[in-house]
C-alpha positions in Angstrom: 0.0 0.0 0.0 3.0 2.6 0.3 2.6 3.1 -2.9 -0.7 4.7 -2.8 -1.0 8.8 -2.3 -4.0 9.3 -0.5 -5.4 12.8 0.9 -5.9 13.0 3.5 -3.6 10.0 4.5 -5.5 7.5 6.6 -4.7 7.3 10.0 -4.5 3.5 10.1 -3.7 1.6 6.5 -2.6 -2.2 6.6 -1.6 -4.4 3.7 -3.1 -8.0 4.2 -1.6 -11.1 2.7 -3.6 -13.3 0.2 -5.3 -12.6 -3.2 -5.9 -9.1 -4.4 -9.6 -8.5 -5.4 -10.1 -8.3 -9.1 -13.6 -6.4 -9.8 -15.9 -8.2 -12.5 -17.3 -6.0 -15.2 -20.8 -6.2 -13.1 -21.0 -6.6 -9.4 -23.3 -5.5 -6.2 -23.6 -2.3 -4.6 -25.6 -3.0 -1.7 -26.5 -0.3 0.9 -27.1 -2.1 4.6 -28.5 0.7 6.6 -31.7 1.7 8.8 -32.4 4.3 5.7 -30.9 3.4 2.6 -32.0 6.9 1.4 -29.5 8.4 3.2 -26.6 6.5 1.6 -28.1 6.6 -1.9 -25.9 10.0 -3.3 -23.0 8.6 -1.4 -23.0 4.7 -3.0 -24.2 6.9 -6.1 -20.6 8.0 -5.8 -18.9 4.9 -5.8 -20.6 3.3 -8.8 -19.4 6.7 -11.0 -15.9 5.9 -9.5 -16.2 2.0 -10.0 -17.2 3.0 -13.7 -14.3 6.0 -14.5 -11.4 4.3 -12.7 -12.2 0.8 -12.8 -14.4 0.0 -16.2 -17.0 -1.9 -14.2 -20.9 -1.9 -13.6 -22.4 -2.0 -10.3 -25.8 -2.0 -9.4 -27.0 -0.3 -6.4 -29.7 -2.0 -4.0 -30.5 -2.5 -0.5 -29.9 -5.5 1.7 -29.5 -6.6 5.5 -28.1 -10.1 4.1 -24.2 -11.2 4.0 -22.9 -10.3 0.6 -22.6 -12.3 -2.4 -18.9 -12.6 -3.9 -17.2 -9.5 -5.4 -20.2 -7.3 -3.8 -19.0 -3.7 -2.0 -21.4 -3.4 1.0 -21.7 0.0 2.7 -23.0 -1.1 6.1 -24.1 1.2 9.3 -22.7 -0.4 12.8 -24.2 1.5 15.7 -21.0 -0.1 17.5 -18.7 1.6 15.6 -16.7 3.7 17.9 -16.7 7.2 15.9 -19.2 9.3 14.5 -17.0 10.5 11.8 -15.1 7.2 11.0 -14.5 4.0 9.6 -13.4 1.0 8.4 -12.7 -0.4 5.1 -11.3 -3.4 4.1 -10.4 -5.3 0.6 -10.8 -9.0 0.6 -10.0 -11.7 -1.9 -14.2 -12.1 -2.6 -15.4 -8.3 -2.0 -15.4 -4.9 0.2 -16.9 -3.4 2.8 -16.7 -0.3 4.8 -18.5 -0.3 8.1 -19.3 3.5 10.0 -21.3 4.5 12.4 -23.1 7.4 10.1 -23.8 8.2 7.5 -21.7 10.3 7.0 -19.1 7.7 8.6 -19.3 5.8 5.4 -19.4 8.6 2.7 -15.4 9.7 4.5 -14.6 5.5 3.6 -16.0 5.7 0.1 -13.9 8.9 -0.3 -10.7 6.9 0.9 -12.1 4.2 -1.6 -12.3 6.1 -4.5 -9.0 7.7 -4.4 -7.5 4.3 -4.5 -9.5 3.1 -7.1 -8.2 6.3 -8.7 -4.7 4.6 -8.4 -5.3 1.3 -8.7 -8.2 0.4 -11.1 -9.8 -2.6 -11.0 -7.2 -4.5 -8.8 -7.7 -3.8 -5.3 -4.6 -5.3 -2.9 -6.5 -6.8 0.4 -5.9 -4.3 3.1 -7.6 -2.8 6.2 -8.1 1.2 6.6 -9.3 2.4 10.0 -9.7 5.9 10.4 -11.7 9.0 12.2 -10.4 12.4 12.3 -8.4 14.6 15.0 -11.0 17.5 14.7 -14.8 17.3 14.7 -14.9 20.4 12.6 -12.6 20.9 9.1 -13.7 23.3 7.3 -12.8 26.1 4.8 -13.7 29.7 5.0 -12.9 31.6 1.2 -13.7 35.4 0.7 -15.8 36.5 -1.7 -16.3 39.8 -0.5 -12.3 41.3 -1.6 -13.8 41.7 -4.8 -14.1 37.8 -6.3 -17.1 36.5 -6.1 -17.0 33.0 -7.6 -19.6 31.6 -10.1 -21.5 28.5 -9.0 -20.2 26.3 -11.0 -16.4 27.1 -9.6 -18.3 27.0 -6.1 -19.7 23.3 -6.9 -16.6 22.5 -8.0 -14.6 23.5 -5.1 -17.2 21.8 -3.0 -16.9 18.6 -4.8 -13.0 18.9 -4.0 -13.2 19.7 -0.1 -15.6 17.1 0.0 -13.2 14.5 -1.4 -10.4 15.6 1.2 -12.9 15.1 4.4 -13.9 18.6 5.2 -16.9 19.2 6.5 -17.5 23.5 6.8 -17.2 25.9 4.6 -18.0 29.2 4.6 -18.2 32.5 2.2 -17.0 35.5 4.0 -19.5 38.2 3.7 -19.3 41.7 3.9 -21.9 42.9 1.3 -22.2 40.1 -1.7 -25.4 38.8 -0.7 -28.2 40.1 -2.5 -30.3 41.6 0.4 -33.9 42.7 -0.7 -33.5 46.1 1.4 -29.8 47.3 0.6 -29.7 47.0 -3.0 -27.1 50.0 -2.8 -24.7 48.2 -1.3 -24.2 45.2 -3.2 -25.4 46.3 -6.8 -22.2 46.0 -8.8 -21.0 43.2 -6.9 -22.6 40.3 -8.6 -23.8 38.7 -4.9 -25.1 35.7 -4.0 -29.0 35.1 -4.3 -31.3 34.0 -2.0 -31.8 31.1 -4.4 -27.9 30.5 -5.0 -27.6 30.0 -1.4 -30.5 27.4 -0.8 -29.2 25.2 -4.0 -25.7 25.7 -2.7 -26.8 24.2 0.6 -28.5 22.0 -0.6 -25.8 20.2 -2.6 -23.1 21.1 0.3 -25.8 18.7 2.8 -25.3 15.6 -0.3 -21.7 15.8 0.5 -21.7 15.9 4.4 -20.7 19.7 4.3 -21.9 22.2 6.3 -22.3 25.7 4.8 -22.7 28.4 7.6 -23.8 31.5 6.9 -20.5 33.9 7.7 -21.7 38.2 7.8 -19.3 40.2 9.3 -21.4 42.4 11.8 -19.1 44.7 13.0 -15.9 45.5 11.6 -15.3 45.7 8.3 -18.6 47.2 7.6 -17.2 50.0 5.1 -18.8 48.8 2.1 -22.8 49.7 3.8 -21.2 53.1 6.0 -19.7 54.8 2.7 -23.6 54.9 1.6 -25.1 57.9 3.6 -28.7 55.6 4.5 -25.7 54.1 7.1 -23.4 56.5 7.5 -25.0 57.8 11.2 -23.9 54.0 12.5 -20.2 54.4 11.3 -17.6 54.4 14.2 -15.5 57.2 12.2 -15.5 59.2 9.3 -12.3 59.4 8.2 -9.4 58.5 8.9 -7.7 56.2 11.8 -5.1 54.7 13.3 -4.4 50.5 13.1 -1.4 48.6 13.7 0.2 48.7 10.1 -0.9 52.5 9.7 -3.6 54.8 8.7 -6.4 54.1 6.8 -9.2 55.6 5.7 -12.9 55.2 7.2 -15.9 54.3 7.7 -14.9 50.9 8.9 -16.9 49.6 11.9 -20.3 49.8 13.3 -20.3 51.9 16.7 -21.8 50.7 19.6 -23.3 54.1 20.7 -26.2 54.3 17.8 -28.6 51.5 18.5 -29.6 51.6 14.8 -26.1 49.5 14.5 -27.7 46.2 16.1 -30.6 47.1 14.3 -29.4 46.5 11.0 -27.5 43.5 12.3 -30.3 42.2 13.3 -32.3 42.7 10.4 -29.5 41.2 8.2 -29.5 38.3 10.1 -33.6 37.6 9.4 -33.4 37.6 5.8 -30.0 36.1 5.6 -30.5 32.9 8.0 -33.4 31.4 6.6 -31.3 30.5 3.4 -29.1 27.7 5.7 -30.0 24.7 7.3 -26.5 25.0 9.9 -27.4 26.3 13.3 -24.2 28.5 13.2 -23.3 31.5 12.4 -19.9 33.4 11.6 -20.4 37.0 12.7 -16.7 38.0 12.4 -16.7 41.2 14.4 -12.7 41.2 13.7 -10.2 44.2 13.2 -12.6 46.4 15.4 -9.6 49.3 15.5 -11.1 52.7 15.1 -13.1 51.2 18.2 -12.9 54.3 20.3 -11.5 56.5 18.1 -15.3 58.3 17.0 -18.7 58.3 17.9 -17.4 56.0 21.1 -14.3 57.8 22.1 -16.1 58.8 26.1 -17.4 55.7 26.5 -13.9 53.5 25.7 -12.2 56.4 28.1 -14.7 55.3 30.6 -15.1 51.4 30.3 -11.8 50.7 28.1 -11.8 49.7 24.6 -11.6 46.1 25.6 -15.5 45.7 27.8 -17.0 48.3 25.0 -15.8 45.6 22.3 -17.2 43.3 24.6 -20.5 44.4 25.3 -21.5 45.0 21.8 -20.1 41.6 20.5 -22.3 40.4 23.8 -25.9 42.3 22.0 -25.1 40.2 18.8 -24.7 37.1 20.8 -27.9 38.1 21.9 -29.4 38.3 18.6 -28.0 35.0 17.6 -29.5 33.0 20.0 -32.6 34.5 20.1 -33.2 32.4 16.5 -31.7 30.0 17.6 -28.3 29.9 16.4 -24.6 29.3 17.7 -22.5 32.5 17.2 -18.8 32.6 15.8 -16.7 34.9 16.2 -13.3 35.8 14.8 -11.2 36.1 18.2 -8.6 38.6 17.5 -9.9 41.6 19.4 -11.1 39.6 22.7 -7.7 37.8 22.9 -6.0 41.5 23.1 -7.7 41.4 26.1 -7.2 38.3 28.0 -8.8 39.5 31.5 -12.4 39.3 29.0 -12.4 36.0 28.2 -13.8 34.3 30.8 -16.7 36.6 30.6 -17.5 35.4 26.8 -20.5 33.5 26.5 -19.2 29.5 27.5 -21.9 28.7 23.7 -20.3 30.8 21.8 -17.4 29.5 19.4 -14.1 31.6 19.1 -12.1 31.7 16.2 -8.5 32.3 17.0 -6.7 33.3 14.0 -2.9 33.8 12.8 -1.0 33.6 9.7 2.7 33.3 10.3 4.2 30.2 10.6 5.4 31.0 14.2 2.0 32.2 15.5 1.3 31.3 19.4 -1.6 29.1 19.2 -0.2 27.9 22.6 -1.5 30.8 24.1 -4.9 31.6 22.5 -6.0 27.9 23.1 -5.1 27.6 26.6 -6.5 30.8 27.2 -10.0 29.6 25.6 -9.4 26.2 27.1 -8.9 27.2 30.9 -12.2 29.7 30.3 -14.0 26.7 29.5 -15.0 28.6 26.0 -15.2 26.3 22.6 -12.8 27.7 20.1 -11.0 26.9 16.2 -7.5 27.5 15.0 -7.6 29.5 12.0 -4.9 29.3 9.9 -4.6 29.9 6.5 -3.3 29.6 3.0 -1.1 32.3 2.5 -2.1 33.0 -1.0 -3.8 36.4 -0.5 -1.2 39.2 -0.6 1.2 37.1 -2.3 0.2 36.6 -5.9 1.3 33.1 -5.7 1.1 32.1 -2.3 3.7 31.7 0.5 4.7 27.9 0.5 6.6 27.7 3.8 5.0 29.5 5.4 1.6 28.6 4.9 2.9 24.7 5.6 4.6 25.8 9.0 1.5 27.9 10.1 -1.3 25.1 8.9 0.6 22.7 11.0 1.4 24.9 13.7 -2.7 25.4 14.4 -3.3 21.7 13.4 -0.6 20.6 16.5 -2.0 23.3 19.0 -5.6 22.1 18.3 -5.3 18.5 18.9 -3.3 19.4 22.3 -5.5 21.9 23.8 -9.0 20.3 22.3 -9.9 22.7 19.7 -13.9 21.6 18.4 -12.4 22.4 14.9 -10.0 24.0 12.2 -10.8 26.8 9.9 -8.8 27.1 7.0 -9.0 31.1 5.6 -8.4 32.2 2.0 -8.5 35.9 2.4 -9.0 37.9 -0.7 -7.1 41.5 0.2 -7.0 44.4 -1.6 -8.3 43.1 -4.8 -8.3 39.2 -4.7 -5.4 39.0 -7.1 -4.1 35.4 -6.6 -5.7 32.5 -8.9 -7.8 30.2 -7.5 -5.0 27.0 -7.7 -2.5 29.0 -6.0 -4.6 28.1 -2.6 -5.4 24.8 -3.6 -2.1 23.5 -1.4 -2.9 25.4 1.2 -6.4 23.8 1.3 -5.2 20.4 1.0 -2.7 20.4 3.2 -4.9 21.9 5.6 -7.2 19.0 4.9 -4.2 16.4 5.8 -3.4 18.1 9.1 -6.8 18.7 10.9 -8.3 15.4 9.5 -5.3 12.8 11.1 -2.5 15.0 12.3 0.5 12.3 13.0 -0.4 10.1 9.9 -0.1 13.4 7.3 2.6 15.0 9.2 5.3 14.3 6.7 2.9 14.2 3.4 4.6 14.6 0.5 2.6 17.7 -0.6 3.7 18.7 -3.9 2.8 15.0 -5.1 -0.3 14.9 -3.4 -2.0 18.0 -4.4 -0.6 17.2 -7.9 -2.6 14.0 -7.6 -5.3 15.2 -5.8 -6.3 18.9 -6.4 -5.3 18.6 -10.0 -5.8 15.0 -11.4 -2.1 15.4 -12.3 0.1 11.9 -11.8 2.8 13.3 -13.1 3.3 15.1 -10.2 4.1 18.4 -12.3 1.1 21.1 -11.1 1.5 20.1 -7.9 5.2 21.3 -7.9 4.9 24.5 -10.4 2.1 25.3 -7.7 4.7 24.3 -4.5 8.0 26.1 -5.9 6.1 29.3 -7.5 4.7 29.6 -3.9 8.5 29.6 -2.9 9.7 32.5 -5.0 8.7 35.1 -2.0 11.6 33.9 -0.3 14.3 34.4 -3.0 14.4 38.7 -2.6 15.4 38.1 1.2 12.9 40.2 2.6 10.0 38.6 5.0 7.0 40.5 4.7 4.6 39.4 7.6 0.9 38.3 5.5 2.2 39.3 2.6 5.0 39.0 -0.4 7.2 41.7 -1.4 6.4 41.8 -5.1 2.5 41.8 -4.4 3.0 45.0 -2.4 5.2 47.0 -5.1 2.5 46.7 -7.1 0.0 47.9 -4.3 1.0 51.2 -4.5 2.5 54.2 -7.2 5.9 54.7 -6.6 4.2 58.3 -5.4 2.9 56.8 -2.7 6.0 55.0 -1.8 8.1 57.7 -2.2 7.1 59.0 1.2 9.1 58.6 4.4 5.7 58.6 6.9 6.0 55.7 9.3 2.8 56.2 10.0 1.5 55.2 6.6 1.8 51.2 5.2 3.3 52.3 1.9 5.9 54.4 4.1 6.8 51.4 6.2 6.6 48.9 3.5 8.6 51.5 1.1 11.8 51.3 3.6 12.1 47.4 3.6 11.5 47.5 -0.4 14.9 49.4 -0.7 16.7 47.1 1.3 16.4 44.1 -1.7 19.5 44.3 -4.0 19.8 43.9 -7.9 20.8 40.8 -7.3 18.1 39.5 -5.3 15.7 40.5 -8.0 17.2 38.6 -10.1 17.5 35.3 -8.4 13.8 36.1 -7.8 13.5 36.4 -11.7 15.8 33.0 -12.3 13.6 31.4 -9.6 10.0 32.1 -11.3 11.6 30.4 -14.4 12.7 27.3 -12.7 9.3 27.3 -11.1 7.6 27.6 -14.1 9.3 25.1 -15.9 7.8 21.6 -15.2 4.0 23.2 -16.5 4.4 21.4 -19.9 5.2 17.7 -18.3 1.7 17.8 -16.7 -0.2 15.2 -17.7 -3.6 16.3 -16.0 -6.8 14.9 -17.0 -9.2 17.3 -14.8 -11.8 19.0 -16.7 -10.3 22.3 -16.3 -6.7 21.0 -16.8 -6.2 23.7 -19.6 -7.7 26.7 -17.7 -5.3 25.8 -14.8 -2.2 25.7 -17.3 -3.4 29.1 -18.0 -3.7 30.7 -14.8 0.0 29.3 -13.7 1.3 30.8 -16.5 -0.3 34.0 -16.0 0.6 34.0 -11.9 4.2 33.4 -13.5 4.0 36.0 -16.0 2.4 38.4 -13.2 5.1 37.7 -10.5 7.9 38.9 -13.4 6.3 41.9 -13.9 6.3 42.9 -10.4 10.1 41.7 -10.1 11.0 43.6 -13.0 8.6 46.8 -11.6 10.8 46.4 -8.1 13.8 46.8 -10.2 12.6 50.3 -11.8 11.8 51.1 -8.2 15.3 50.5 -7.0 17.0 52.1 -10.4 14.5 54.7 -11.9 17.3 55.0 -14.5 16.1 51.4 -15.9 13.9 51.6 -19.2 9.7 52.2 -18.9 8.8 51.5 -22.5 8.6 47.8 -21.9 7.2 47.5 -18.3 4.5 50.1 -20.2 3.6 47.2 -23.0 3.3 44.6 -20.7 1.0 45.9 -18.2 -1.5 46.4 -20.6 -0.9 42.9 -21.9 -1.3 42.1 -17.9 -4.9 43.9 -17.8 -6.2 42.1 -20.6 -4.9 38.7 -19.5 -6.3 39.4 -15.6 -9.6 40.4 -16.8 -10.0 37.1 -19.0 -8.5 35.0 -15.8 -11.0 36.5 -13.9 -13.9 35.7 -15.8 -13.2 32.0 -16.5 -14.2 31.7 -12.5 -15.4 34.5 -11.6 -18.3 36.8 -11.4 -18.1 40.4 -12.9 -18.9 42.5 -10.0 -15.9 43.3 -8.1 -13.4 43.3 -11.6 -13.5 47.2 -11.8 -12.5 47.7 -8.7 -9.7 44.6 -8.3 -8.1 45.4 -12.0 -7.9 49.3 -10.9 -5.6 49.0 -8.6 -3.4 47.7 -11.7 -4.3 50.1 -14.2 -3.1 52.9 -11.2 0.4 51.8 -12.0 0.3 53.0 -15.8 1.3 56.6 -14.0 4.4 55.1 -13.2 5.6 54.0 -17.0 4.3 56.8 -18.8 6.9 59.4 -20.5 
């Protein structure tokens, strides 16, 4: 069985001597369960897999009797020790994989298909037994930063987490859902309908996935307060301070105006009803002009960290009144550590970081000793980046998987932010994901997964191992300029700004801080950076993947290649303004056209304008 690549890897796998099973050209399905019903779409699975991989015919039917030779019998066994496990084994006369749930057996048929993915119609006998470290694996993805995925990439993506064992995904919300009131707000975004959501669901419940409905309800609220029908609930109303600098408001709700919970409130009725999950995300993260507005006298008299407190206490409040479990993005409380204990012990706290060396240690036990369920929430490390940030997002998924199991974390949320403009392709996260998948699902057993191999396998059909590397080493190229940019790359942020704006010396201002550490990289750093993308680039053409959008993929490497040398070659104007424009000039535009076409093979319209004008800003730089 070594030579099998399985994601995630089981936690148990044993070979067992004697004849292999060779499946006939037309064989048994047969479902033993309470309620067949309830196994049909996943033994529906199977018999597509027994027919692609394997070139045989099985019928499906239900039966409580022992099964006939070369039969595959999904059974239920109240006995069976987890909820979320299994066992599967592979005799000489037939199969069987035996789970508590339903949802027991569709994680063994998932195992089962991958190998029949690799194997075909001759099975080696062995014996899997698995259940996973955390009872919650799921994925959060923005689509509010300006991508809003089409369903069918949605499905898609579905269909793939599925595959891997993850059970939760959300879509990050700050305004692209189509609510009946606030037209204004999401109008050019292309948003979710009512009627998106409730299919989405639906097919998300087929495949043992949970979609919970994720609104941020407190920070990160600029895209309703820059309307004026809001603007009396805004915290600020221009600018204030935050940890990497200034920016510019509205941002968050403020406590003081009562018409804030209001609207929360309200958002909540019509949004809800659309999910069948009894959670709810409300992220209330990144709270920091908290204070600095309309609730300045009140944080002088309580502090900063009870006001936070007390208002993220009123949507609690508004959760549970319909019924719901709240989430919450943890960031803000864990400032303030003396709160904690006070948080509601039903509420679930999302502790997030996204550097490899994050203290998980600390947020746990702090949520641990309070008695308080929480997540670790790390993430991909693809936003930011334009191609993702390989080491580090490995180090920092493992680093939350490791501090979950030990302090007893109820799940693991893996985030694919979306910042300032969403400009990383859709594949560039897919190793993140998986490997995320791997490490909350059985933590020793995928400790030392082969990753590059396995998402080649895995995320894109490829055997030949190829994607899965140009996807591993382009993620790598961050490293080569010798500058560590914390949540971000160095060449995604010298395109982030004019070299105007990062021509100033404020170190109050992010382009001013980030402008200092850009002058440190050499010549010579830029172009190792430049050899590195080549190298990186280079095994595309071996690929020998046979996923449906195998050619759109090839495309959108090339294109995160091509993207990543202009912004090397743009960081080598900006250290040597003598260098020549005229080129750099050409190839932007050839950039724009080839982003907005990227874009739209997964992608919604709404949100292009605004992601592709942060590129077209740079053509100030070339011109003359």
């Amino acid at each position: 069985m070594t030579e099998l690549t399985l994601l995630p890897a089981p936690r148990s796998i044993t070979a067992d001597e004697g004849e292999s099973l060779t499946l006939q050209p037309d064989g048994l399905l047969l479902i033993d369960a309470p309620d067949a019903s309830k196994i049909l779409f996943t033994a529906q699975r199977l018999q597509g897999a027994l027919a692609s991989h394997a070139g045989v015919a099985y019928e499906i039917a239900a039966a409580t009797s022992e099964s006939p030779d070369g039969a595959i019998a999904l059974r239920i066994d109240p006995e069976h020790a987890h909820s979320q496990g299994y066992v599967l084994t592979v005799r000489e006369h037939g199969a069987e994989i035996r789970a508590k749930t339903p949802q027991g057996l569709f994680y063994g048929v998932s195992t089962l298909v991958q190998i029949l993915e690799q194997a075909g119609s001759e099975l080696p006998r062995f014996t899997v037994t698995d259940w996973p470290d955390h009872h919650a694996r799921g994925v959060m993805l923005d689509v509010s930063r300006d991508k809003v995925p089409t369903m069918e990439t949605v499905y898609a993506l579905v269909d793939k987490l599925a595959s891997w064992k993850l059970n939760e995904v959300q879509l990050y919300t700050e305004h692209t859902f189509a609510y009946h009131q606030h037209k204004d707000v999401w109008e050019e975004a292309s948003p979710f309908t009512g009627e998106e959501i409730l299919e989405l669901d639906a097919y998300c419940r087929e495949r043992f996935v949970e979609l919970v409905p994720n609104q941020n309800s407190f920070g990160h609220m600029h895209r309703w307060l820059k309307h004026k029908q809001y603007a009396d609930l805004a915290e600020v109303e221009g600018d204030f301070e935050t940890p990497w600098g200034t920016m510019p408001g509205p941002f968050s709700l403020t406590p003081q105006e009562p018409g804030s919970i209001q609207l929360v409130a309200s958002l909540y009725d019509e949004l809800l009803p659309h999910f069948t999950s009894k959670q709810l995300n409300v992220g209330a993260d990144e709270t920091f002009d908290l204070g600095q507005g309309r609730s300045r006298e009140a944080v002088a008299e309580r502090g900063v960290g009870r006001v936070y407190l007390d208002f993220l206490t009123e949507i609690y409040r508004e959760v549970t009144r319909r019924g719901y479990t709240m989430q919450f993005w943890g960031d803000i409380i864990e400032q303030h550590p003396e709160l904690i204990a006070e948080l509601p012990k039903d509420a679930i706290a999302l502790g997030w970081g996204y550097e490899a060396g994050h203290d998980f240690a600390t947020l746990c036990s702090r949520y641990a000793a309070a008695g308080v369920e929480f997540y670790t929430c790390p993430g991909t490390s693809a936003w930011c980046t334009i191609a993702g940030r390989t080491t580090n997002a490995l180090d920092n998924l493992l680093n939350a998987a490791e501090n979950g199991v030990a302090h007893g974390a109820k799940g693991y949320l893996i985030t694919d932010w979306g910042d300032r403009g969403h400009w990383q392709q859709l594949p560039v996260s897919y190793l993140g994901l998986g490997a995320g998948a791997a490490y909350s699902w059985a933590l020793e057993a995928n400790r030392d997964l082969d990753i590059a191999q396995t998402i080649s396998l895995h995320a894109f059909s490829d055997p030949s191992g190829s994607l899965g590397r140009v996807a591993y080493d382009l993620g790598e190229v961050y490293k080569a300029l010798g500058l560590m940019i914390p949540n971000a790359s160095p060449l995604f942020w010298v395109l982030g700004f004019t070299f105007e704006e990062l021509a100033t010396t404020d170190e109050k201002s992010l382009a001013g801080r980030l402008a200092g550490g850009l002058r440190t990289i050499t010549q010579e750093a830029v172009q190792d950076t430049l050899a590195a993308i080549d190298a990186a680039i280079t095994p595309l053409g071996e690929s020998t993947s046979t996923a449906a959008d195998a050619e759109v993929v090839r495309a959108e490497f090339e294109f995160t290649a091509r993207f990543l040398r202009h912004a090397a070659q743009r960081l080598e104007l900006f250290l040597d303004d003598s260098e020549d424009r005229t080129e750099l000039a050409s190839d932007l535009e050839g950039l724009l056209e080839e982003y907005r076409s990227r874009w739209l093979a997964r992608n919604r319209p709404g949100g292009l304008a605004d992601s592709v004008g942060r590129l077209e800003a740079l053509r100030v730089d070339y011109a003359g």
